[in-house]
N, C-alpha and C positions, 0 to 999 in steps of 0.2 A: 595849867592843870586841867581847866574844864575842856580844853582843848585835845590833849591826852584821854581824858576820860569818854569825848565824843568818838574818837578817834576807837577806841577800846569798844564802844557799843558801836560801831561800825563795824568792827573787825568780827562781834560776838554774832550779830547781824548776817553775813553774811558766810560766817561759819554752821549756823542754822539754817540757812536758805542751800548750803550746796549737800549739808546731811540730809535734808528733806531730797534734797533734787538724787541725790546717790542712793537712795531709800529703795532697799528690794520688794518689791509688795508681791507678797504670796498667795493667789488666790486658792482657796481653799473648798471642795466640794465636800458636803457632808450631809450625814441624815440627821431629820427636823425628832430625835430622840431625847429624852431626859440627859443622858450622858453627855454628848456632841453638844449640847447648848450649855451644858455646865461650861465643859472647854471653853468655848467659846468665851462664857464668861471670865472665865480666870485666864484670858489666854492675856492679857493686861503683865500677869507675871514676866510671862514668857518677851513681851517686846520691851517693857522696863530693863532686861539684861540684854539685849540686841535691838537696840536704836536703830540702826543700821536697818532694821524689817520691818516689814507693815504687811498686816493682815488684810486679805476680803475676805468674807463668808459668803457659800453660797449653799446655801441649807434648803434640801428639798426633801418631800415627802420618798418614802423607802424606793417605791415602782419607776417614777420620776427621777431617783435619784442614779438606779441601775442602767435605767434608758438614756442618759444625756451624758453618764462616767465612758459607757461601751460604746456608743455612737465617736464621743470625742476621742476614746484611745485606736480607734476601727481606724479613723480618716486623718489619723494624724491633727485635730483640730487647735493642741496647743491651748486650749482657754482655761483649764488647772494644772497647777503646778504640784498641788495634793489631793489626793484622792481616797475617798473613804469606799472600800471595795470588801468583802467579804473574802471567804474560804474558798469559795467555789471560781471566783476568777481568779487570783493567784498563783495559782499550777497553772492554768492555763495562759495567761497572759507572762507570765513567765518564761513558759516555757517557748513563747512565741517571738522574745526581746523586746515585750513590750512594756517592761517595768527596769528602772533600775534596782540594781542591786544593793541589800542594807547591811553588806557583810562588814563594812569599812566603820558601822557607828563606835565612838571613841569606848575605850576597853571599858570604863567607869558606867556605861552601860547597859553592862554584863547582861547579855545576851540568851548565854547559859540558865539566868533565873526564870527564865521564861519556862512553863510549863511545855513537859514535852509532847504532847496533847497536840495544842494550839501552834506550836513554833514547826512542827513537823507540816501543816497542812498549810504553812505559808512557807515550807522551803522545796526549793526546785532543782538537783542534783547541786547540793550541798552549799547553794547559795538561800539565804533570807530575802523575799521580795519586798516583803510590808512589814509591817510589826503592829503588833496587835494592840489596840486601845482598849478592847475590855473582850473577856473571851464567856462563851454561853453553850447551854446545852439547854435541854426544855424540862419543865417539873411541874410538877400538880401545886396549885396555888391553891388554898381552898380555906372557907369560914369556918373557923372552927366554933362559934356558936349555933350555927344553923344545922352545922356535923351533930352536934348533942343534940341538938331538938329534934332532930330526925332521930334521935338514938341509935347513931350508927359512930360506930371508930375509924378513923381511917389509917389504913394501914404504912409500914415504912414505903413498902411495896405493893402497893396497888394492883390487880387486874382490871380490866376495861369493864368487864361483869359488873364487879361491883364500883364503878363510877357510873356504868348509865344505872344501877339500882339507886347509887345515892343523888345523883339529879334530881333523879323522877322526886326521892322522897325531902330535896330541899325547895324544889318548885312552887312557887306562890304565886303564880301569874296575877290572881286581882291585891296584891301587895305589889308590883313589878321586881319581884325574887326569881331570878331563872337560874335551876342549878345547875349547869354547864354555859361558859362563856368561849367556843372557839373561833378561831380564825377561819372565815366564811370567801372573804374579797381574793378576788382571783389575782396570781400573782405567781411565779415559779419560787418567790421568799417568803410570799404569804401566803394563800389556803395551802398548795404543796408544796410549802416545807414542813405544815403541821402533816398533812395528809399523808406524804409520800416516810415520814419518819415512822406514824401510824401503822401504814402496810406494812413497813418492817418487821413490825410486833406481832401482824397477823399472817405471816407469811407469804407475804403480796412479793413481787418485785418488778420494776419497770421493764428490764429486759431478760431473755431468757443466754446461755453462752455464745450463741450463735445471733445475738443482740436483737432478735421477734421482739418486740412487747408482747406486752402480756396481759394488755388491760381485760382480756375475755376469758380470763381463769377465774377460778372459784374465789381466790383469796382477794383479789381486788372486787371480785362482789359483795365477798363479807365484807370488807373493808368500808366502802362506800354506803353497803346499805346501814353497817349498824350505825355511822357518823351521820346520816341523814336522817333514820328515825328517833335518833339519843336526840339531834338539834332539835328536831321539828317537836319533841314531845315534851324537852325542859330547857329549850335554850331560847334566847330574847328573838321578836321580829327584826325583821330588816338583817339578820344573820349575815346573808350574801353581801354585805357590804361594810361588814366588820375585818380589821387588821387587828396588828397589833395596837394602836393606836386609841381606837374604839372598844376595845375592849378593856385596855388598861381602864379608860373614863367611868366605863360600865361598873367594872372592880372596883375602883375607888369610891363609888357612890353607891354602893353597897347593893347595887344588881344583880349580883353572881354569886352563887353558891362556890363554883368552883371556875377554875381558869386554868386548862394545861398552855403555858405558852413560856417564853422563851424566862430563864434563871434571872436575867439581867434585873428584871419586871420587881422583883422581891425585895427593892429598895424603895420602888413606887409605893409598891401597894402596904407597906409596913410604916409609909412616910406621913407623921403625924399631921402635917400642915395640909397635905394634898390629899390623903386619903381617909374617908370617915370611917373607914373598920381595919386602921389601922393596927387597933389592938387586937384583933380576932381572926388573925392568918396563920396558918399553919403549913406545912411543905411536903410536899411525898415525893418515890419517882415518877415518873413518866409510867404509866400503865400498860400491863401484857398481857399474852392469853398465854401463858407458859409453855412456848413455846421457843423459849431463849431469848429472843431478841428483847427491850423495852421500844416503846413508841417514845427517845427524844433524840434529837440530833447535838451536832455539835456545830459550831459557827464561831466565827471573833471577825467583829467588824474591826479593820487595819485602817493603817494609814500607808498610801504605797507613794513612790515618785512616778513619773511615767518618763519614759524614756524619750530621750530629747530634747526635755527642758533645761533650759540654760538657768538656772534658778536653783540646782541640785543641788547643791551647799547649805544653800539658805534652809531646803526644806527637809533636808537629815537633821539640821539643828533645830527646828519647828517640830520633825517627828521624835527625834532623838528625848526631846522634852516633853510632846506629850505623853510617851506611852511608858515613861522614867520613873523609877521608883521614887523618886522625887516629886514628883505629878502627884503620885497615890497619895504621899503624905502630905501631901499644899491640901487635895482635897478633903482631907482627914482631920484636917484644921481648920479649913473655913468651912466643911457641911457636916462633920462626923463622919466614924468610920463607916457606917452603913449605906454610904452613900457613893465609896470607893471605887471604882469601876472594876469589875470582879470578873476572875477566872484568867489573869495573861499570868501572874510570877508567884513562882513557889514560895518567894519572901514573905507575901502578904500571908497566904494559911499558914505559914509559917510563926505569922506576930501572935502573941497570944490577946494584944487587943484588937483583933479583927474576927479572932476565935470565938469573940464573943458574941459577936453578929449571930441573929436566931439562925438567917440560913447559909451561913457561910459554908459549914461541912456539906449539907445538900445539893450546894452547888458545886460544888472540887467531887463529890460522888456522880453526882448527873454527867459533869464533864466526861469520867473517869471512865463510866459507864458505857459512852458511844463508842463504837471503833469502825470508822472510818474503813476500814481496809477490809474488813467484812460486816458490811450492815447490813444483810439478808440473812432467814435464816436458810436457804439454799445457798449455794456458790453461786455469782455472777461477774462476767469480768469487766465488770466498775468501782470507783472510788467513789466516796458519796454517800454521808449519812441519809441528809431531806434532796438531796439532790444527784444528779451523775455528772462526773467529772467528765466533759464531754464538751465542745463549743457550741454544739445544736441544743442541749438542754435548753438552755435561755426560754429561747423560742418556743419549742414544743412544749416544756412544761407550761407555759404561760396561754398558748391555747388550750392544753388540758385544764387547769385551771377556770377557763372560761365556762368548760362544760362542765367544769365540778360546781361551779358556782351556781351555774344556769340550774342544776338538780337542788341546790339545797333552795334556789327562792321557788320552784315549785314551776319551772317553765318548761324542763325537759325531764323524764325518769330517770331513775338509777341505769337502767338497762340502755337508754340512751344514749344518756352522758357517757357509759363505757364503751359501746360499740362508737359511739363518734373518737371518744381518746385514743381508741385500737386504730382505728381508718388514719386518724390523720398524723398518729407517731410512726404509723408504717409508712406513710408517704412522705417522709422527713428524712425518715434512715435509709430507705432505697435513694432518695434526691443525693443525699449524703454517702452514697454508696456502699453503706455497711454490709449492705446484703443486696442482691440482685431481685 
């Protein structure tokens, strides 16, 4: 019998040693956000029902993480198997065969629950590239007791007017109370995707039909200037080198008067354990000069395959799982609803206990509110709330960016910063041949 029984842990032995060795391990690139590191955490669910998989993570800050995803998908480099990509390379990388296809995830799925919003700006002639983990637009975050103190209301709808009015009047600088918190750090997803959402609202737009930029028109003057005198007269030092990231920090520690930045943020900044003015948030839209457009965009960080990975199985059932309505309710159970990854499936505004969420409706309106397909208040022939649908963006927004930033710490002028963004996005689109 003990002979059998060794024999038996022999065989248990070595059936553990060849599942280990058969073990697919999915390396996984993703941004170092509140959501992505939940995942991560409960991703424990996800391998308890597929033994058979093993996770890497490789979690990097937002600018880092667009740099090392488009470098490895450019050169064929192979080192993720999943990729955490946005709105804006999805058409394109799609369009290029540089993503697999997510049209095949099992029908229980359901595909269709996806907001049509967010599913349309990850599909590429009627194929799905990615599917979205949590989907976002931008809104006014802001204190609603420092709102009183100032004796001011803030509106459902806001104009920019009266947000630099109520900055200035939530501003306490020798308190450290600065009443505007925006995205400063140059980046084509950080300062312009606030910036470039902004011009929208004031009738800015990066190209004109004939694709000139346009940084040397009046509306990207007003643009720039009022965002550089609203920071510099009630928003924190060291501005130029605020993200999302720092300024969430800022929020939570009750720094900020106000915060227009991206919806997702409004489970941070409302999150009892993390944020000390938790109880004293309130939500508006994104701010305009009535001129039709609002200043937010739309975005949903995905989860895509890349084409060529020998791994694709494994990692539709990796993506298939996190972006599943089932995901939504595992998180819904182990952190609460308000903590849900918000804006991918009509099922969630749908539930009436997520209905309960303070900003739930504000976010499904914010979403609701971008349109993609005309985000200027002229006609332009681009796609593209905070960014244009274009493979040169990347680039040129991201030296533009450099000069936005370089104006808000006080190194170059407004007048500077524009005539440099006009010189060297003209010298991108001729390189690029758009125009001669």
């Amino acid at each position: 019998m003990k002979i059998f029984n060794r024999l038996l842990a022999g065989v248990a032995v070595l059936s553990l040693t060849a599942t280990a060795a058969l073990a697919e391990k999915l390396t996984i690139a993703t941004v170092n956000n509140g959501d992505m590191i939940r995942m991560q955490k409960l991703s424990g669910d996800f391998t308890a029902h597929n033994p058979g998989i093993e996770l890497e993570w490789v979690t990097l800050e937002e600018n880092v993480l667009r740099q090392r995803v488009t470098t490895d998908i450019a050169t064929k480099g192979g080192q993720y198997d999943i990729m955490t990509i946005g709105t804006y390379e999805v058409p394109i990388w799609g369009k290029k065969g540089w993503l697999v296809s997510l049209n095949d995830l099992p029908a229980s799925y359901d595909a269709d629950d996806i907001l049509p919003a967010i599913r349309g700006g990850l599909t590429v002639d009627g194929k799905m590239y990615a599917a979205p983990f949590y989907g976002e637009s931008s809104m006014v975050m802001y204190r609603t007791d420092l709102m009183q103190k100032a004796g001011l209301t803030m509106p459902k709808a806001p104009t920019w007017d009266f947000i630099a009015k109520a900055a200035e009047a939530m501003t306490d600088k020798k308190a450290e109370v600065f009443g505007i918190c925006l995205r400063g750090k140059a980046g084509w997803g950080e300062n312009m995707a606030f910036l470039t959402a902004t011009a929208n609202s004031f009738g800015a737009k990066w190209f004109d039909m004939k694709w000139k930029p346009q940084f040397d028109t009046a509306p990207w003057k007003k643009t720039l200037t009022f965002y550089l005198d609203m920071m510099n007269k009630s928003g924190p030092p060291g501005a130029s080198s605020n993200g999302f990231n720092e300024n969430l920090a800022l929020f939570q520690s009750g720094k900020c008067g106000m915060w227009i930045d991206a919806t997702v943020a409004a489970s941070f900044v409302t999150d009892a354990k993390n944020s000390t003015v938790a109880d004293k948030v309130g939500f508006a839209l994104a701010p305009d000069t009535g001129l039709g457009k609002r200043g937010n965009w739309l975005w949903a960080w995905s989860l895509a395959v890349p084409a060529g990975s020998k791994k694709v199985d494994a990692a539709k059932k990796f993506i298939a799982w996190a972006t599943s309505k089932e995901y939504l309710a595992l998180v819904a159970d182990k952190e609460g609803w308000a903590n849900v990854p918000p804006g991918t499936r009509k099922s969630l505004y749908a539930n009436p206990e997520y209905a309960k969420v303070p900003f739930a409706q504000m976010t499904l309106d914010s979403i609701n509110s971008a349109d993609p397909t005309n985000p200027t208040v002229d006609k332009v022939p681009y796609v593209g709330v905070q960014f244009v649908a274009i493979p040169e963006f990347q680039g040129i927004a991201t030296a533009v960016g450099q000069q936005f930033s370089a104006a808000l710490a006080g190194t170059i002028t407004a007048d500077q910063a524009l005539k440099n963004a006009q010189m060297l996005t003209d010298r991108a689109m001729r390189k690029a041949r758009y125009y001669k």
